[in-house]
C-alpha positions as CSV (number, residue, x, y, z in Angstrom):
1,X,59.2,136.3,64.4
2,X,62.0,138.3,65.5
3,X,65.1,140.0,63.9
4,X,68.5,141.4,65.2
5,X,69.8,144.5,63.7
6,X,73.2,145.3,65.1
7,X,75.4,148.2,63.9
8,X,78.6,149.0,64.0
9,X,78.6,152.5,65.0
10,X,75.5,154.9,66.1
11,X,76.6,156.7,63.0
12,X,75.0,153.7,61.0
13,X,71.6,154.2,62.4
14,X,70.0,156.5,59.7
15,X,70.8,153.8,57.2
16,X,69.7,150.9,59.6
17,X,66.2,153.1,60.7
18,X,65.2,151.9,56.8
19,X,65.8,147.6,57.9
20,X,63.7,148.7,61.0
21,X,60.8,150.1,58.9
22,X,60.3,147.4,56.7
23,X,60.4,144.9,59.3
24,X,57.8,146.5,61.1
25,X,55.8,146.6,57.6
26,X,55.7,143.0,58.3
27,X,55.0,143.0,61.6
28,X,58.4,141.2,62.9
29,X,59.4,142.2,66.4
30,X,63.4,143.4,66.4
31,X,66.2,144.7,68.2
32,X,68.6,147.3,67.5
33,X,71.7,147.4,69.1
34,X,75.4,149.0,68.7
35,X,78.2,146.3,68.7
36,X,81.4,146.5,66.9
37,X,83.4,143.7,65.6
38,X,86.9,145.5,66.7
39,X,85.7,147.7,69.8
40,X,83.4,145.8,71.5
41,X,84.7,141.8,70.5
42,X,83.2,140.1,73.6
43,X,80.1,141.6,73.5
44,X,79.6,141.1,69.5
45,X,80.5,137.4,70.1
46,X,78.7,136.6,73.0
47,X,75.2,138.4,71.4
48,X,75.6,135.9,68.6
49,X,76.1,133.1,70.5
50,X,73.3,134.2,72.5
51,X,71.0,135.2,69.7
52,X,69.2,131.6,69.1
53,X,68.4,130.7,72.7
54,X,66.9,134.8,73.0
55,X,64.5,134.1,70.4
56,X,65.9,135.7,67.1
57,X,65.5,133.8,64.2
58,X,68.0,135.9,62.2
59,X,70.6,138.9,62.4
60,X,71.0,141.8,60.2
61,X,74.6,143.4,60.7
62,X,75.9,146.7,59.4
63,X,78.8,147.8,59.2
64,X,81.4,150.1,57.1
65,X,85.3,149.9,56.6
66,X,86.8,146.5,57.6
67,X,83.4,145.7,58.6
68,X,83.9,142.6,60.1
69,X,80.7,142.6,61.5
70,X,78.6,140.1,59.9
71,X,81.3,137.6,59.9
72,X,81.4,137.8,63.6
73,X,78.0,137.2,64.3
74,X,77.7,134.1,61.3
75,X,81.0,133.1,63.6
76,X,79.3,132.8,66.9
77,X,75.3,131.4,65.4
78,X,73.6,128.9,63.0
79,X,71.2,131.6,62.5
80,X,71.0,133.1,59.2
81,X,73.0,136.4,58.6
82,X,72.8,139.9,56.4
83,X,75.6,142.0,55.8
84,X,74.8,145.3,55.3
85,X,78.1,146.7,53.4
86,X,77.6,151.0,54.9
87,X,79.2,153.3,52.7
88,X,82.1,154.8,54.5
89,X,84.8,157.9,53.7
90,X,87.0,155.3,52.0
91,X,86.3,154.0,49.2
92,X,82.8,155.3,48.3
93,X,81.8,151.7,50.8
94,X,83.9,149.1,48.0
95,X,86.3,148.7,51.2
96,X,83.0,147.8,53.0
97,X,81.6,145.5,50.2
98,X,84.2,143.2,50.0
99,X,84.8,143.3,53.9
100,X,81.1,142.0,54.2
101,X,81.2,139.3,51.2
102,X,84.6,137.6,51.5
103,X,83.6,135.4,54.2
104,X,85.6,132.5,54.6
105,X,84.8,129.0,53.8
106,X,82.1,127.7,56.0
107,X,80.8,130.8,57.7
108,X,78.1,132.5,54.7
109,X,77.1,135.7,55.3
110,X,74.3,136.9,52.9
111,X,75.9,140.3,51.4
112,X,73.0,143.0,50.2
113,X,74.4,146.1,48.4
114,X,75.9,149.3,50.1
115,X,73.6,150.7,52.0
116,X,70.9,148.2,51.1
117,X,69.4,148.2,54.6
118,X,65.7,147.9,53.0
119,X,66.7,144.5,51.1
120,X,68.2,143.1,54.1
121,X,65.2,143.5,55.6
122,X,63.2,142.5,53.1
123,X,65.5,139.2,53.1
124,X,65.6,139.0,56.4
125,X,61.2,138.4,56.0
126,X,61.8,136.0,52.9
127,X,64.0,133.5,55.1
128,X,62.1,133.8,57.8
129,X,59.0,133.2,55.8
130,X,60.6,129.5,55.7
131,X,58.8,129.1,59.1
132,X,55.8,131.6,59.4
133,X,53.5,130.9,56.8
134,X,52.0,134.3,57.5
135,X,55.1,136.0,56.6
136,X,55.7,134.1,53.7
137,X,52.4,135.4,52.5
138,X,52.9,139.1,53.4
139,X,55.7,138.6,50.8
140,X,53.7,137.1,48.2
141,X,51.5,140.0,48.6
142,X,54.4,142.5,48.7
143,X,55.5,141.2,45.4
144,X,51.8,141.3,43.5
145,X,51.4,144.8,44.5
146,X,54.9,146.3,43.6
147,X,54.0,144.2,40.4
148,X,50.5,145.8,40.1
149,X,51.7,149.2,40.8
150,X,54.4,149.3,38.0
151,X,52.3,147.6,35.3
152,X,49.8,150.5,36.1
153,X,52.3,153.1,35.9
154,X,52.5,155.2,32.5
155,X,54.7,157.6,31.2
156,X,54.4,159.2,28.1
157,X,57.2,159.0,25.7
């Protein structure tokens, strides 16, 4: 069991810590690493075209602006991607949205909100849960106790 988180820019990495701590919640191994779509191109495509035969069964990618990203690593794998949208100066992260989710036909990204690094991860435990039973579980029990926890909350009104 073992994730990729890849960033854009080191500026990305309080957002990204949050992917990190849910997947270790889960006990899945992962990697963090800085790669950009536009300033590091060769590296970006040769880690995803890597990424299967190192052992990762998925990739979590964040990135803000043109974030191009996620589309470069679904480009280069037939591993399952996450676009993490990052909110940026422009455009309160809408730039960054649509960026992440306008993928073209026959390379899917899987888009999570701006600055939805916990989903991604979160995702990123559901899909892999497809092939460890155990983490598939974990999830269950995720669930039943975020259930269990706001059935038992009360407020008075």
């Amino acid at each position: 069991m073992k994730a990729a988180i890849i960033m854009g820019s080191k500026s990305d990495y309080p957002t990204v810590k949050k992917a990190e701590e849910v997947l270790s919640s889960f006990g899945v191994e992962f990697e963090t690493r800085i790669l950009s779509a536009h300033r590091t191109p060769h590296a970006a495509a040769a880690f995803s075209e890597k990424a299967e035969a190192e052992g990762f069964d998925v990739i979590i990618a964040a990135a803000g602006k043109a974030a191009h990203l996620a589309g470069v690593m679904a480009a280069g794998t037939v591993l399952p991607v996450i676009g993490i949208p990052m909110k940026s100066s422009f455009m309160d992260g809408m730039d960054s949205l649509l960026s992440t989710v306008q993928m073209p036909k026959g390379i899917p990204v899987a888009t999570v909100a701006i600055d939805g690094a916990e989903n991604a991860a979160l995702l990123a435990v559901q899909m892999m849960g497809i092939k460890y039973p155990e983490l598939r579980e974990a999830m269950r029990a995720y669930k039943q106790k975020m259930n269990d926890e706001i059935l038992a909350a009360r407020v008075d009104l």
